[in-house]
N, C-alpha and C positions, 0 to 999 in steps of 0.2 A: 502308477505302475500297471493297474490293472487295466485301467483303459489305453494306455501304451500297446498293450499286448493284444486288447480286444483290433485295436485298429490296423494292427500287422497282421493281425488273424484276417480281418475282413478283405485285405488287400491281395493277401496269398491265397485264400478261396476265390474271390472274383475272378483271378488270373486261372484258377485252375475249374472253377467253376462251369463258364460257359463251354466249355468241350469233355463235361464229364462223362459221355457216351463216344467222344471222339476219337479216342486214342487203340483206335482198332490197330488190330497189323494191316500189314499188306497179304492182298490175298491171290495166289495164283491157281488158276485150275488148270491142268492139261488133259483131254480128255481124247482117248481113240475113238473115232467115229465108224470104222469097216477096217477089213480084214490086208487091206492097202497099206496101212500105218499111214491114214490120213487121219491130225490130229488139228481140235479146233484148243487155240488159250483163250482163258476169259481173265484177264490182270484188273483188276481192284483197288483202288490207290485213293486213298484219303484226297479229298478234293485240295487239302493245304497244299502238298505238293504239286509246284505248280508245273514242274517239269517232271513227268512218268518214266518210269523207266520202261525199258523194251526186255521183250523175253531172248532169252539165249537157249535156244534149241542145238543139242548133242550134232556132232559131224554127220553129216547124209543126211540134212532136213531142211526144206527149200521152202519158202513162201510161198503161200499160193494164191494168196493176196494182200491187199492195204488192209492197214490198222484201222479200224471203226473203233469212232469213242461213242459212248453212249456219257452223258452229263447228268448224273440226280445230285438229290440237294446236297448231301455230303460225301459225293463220293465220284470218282471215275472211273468207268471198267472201259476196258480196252480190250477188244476181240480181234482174233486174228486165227488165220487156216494156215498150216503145214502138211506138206510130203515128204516122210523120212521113207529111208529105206530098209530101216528094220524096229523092233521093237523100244520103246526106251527102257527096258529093266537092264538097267546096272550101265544105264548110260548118261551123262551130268546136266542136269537145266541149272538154268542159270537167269539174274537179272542185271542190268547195266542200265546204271543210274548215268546220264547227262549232268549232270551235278556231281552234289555232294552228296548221300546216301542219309537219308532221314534215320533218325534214332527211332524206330520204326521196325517189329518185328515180321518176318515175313511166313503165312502159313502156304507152303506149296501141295498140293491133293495133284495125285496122277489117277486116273479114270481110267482102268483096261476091260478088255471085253472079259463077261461070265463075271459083272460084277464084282471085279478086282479093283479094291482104293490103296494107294499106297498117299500116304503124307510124312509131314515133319513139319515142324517149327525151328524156323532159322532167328538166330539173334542177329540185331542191328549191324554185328560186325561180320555175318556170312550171308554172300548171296549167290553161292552154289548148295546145289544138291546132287548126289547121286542117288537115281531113283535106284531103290532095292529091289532085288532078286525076290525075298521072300520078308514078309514084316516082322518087325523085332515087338513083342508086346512089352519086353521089359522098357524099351526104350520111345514106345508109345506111351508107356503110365509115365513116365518121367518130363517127357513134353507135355501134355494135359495137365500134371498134377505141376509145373512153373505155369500153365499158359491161367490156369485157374487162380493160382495166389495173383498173378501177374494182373488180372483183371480186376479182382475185388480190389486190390491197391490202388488200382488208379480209376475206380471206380466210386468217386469222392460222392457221390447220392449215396451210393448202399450204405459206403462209413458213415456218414451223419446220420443214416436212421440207427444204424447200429449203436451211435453215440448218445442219442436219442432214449434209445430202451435205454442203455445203460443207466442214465440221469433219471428214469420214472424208478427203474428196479433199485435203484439204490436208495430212493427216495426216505423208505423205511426203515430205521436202522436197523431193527429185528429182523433176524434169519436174513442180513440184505444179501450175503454169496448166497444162500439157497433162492432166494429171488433172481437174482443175475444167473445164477447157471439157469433158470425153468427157464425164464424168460429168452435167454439166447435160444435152447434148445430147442422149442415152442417154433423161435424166428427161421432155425436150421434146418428143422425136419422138414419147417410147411416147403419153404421155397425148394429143397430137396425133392420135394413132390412132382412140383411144379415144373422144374427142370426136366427131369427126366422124362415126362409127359409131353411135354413140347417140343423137346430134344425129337424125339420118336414119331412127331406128329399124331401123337394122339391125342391132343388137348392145342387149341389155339386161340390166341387173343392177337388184336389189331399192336403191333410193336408201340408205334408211335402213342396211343391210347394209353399204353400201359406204363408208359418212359411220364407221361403225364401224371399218373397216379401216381407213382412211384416220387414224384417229387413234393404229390397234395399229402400223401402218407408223413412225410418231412414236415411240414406244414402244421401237420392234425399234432405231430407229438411236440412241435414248438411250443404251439398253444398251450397244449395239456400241459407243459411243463411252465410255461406262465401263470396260468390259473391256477395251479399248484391246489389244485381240490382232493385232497383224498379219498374222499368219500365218489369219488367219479371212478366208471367204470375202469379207464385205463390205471388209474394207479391199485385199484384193487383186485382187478385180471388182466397185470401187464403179459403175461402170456398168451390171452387170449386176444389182444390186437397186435403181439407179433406176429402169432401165426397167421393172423387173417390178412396183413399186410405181407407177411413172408410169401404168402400164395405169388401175389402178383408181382413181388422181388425175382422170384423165382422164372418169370417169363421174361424181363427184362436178363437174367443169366443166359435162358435159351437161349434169347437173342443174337448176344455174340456166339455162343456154335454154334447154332446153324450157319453164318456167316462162314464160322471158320471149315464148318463140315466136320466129321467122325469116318474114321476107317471101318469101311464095312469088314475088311477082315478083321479087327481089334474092337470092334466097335463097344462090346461092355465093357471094355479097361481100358479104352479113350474117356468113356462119358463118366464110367466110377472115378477115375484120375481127377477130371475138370471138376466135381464135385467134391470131392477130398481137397483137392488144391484152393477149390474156394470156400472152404472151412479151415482149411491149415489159414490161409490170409484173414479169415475174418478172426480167428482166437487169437492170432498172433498181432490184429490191433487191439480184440480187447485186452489183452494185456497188458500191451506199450500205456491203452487207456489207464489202467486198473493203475499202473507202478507210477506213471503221472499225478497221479490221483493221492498215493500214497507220498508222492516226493513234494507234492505243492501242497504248502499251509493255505493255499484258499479255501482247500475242499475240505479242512477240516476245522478250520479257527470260523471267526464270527463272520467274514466276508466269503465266506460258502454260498449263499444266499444271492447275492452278488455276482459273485462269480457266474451263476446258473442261470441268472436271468438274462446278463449279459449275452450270455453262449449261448442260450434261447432265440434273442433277437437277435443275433448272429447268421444264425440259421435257419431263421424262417425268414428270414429276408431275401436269403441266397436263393433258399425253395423255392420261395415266392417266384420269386427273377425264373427258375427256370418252370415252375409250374406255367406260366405267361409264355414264355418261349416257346416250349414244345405245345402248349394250347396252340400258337397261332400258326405251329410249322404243317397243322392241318391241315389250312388254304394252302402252304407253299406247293 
């Protein structure tokens, strides 16, 4: 049974494994350029989609040119210039899929002059907007704080470290909840840090460099949880290699907003949101963790042991796999 389950498990990671930074939204910018309503879009579309959609610009707004695709390794933006004839506050953009519309969120950012950002976040099943007159904060914290659970969910590296600590902190039966909460804590504040640092451009790491660490950090606690040494630093200050791995979890987070971008006018109760939202996602796996834990007799009858090794080389295999990948997307 156990190895039944191992091998479903490996089969449902591999599938979701290679595109665990992949599952970005789609991303539109519209931006005024002069006091003309001469406006440039730059659309952003996951390279899978293999047919892009085109922008829908509000009535009185004319082409001013052909679409330029720019091609990187995962992804396609598509640039293009308009002439409307008046503003777009409180006028609808919009996207039109040639196909079928990807299960695929969309973040739309409108650019006006004196440093005015209006956005939103549309789900898979809208792809209009009415840009806003004036910005709603309440309903900016409410977009961040889904676009932030929404991320760490399908953000299957962050959970396997996260799953990771769990397996070291629970390790000792003693005080093991007062272990699991430092330990998480430790992992939430450091990457906390670091978000918000990089978010801001006041701190920066190469993205690609750090998507690599991020999966050698997976890797380190595989191991650790193989050797199963107590007397080694991480099982005796699992805190202390959360935090130090959280640091650089935390710019792997930046990573997608900056991508999506932050409303300068809401801008600290965009970025507070996105960070709330990816702590509401990460407690609410350790949890599902935590009640799994309590409901399956592996974890606590004589095949515990078993159990952990298994799910060890589970996931350092996976690591492995994308430590190698993102090492070689260097040269790409």
């Amino acid at each position: 049974m156990l190895r039944t389950l191992v091998l479903y498990a490996c089969i449902v990671c591999f599938s979701l494994g290679a595109a665990a930074h992949d599952a970005r939204p789609i991303s539109l910018e519209v931006a005024q350029v002069d006091a003309a309503f001469h406006y440039t879009t730059r659309l952003k579309v996951p390279d899978a989609i293999d047919r892009p959609p085109s922008v829908l610009m509000p009535e009185g707004c004319q082409t001013a040119d052909e679409r330029t695709l720019i091609q990187a390794p995962a992804s396609i933006t598509i640039r293009q210039r308009f002439q409307c004839a008046h503003s777009l506050q409180g006028q609808e953009l919009g996207l039109k899929f040639p196909g079928s519309n990807p299960s695929l969120s969309t973040v739309v950012r409108v650019l006006l002059p004196g440093d005015v950002v209006y956005s939103s976040i549309l789900p898979p099943s809208e792809t209009r907007w009415t840009v806003p007159e004036q910005e709603d904060a309440l309903k900016v914290a409410g977009q961040y704080v889904w676009l932030g659970v929404e991320h760490i969910w399908l953000g299957i590296d962050h959970l396997l470290f996260v799953l990771c600590l769990l397996f070291v902190a629970a390790h000792v039966p003693e005080k093991r909840w007062q272990r699991i909460l430092i330990t998480i804590t430790g992992f939430t504040i450091a990457h906390s840090i670091t978000l918000v640092l990089s978010t801001l451009d006041l701190l920066y790491l190469p993205i690609p460099a750090v998507e690599a660490v991020i999966a050698l950090s997976i890797v380190f606690l595989a191991l650790e949880i193989l050797r199963d040494d107590p007397a080694s630093w991480t099982y005796r200050y699992p805190v202390s290699v959360a935090a130090s791995f959280g640091l650089l979890h935390g710019f792997g987070f930046a990573s997608v907003l900056r991508d999506i971008g932050l409303p300068q006018t809401e801008l600290p109760v965009a970025l507070l949101s996105f960070n709330v939202g990816v702590e509401v996602g990460q407690i609410l796996f350790v949890l599902a963790v935590i009640a799994l834990g309590r409901l399956s007799s592996n974890l606590v009858s004589g095949r515990a042991l078993q159990f952990r090794v298994a799910a060890s080389y589970l996931v350092g295999i996976l690591a492995t796999f994308w430590l190698i990948d993102r090492t070689l997307s260097f040269w790409v």
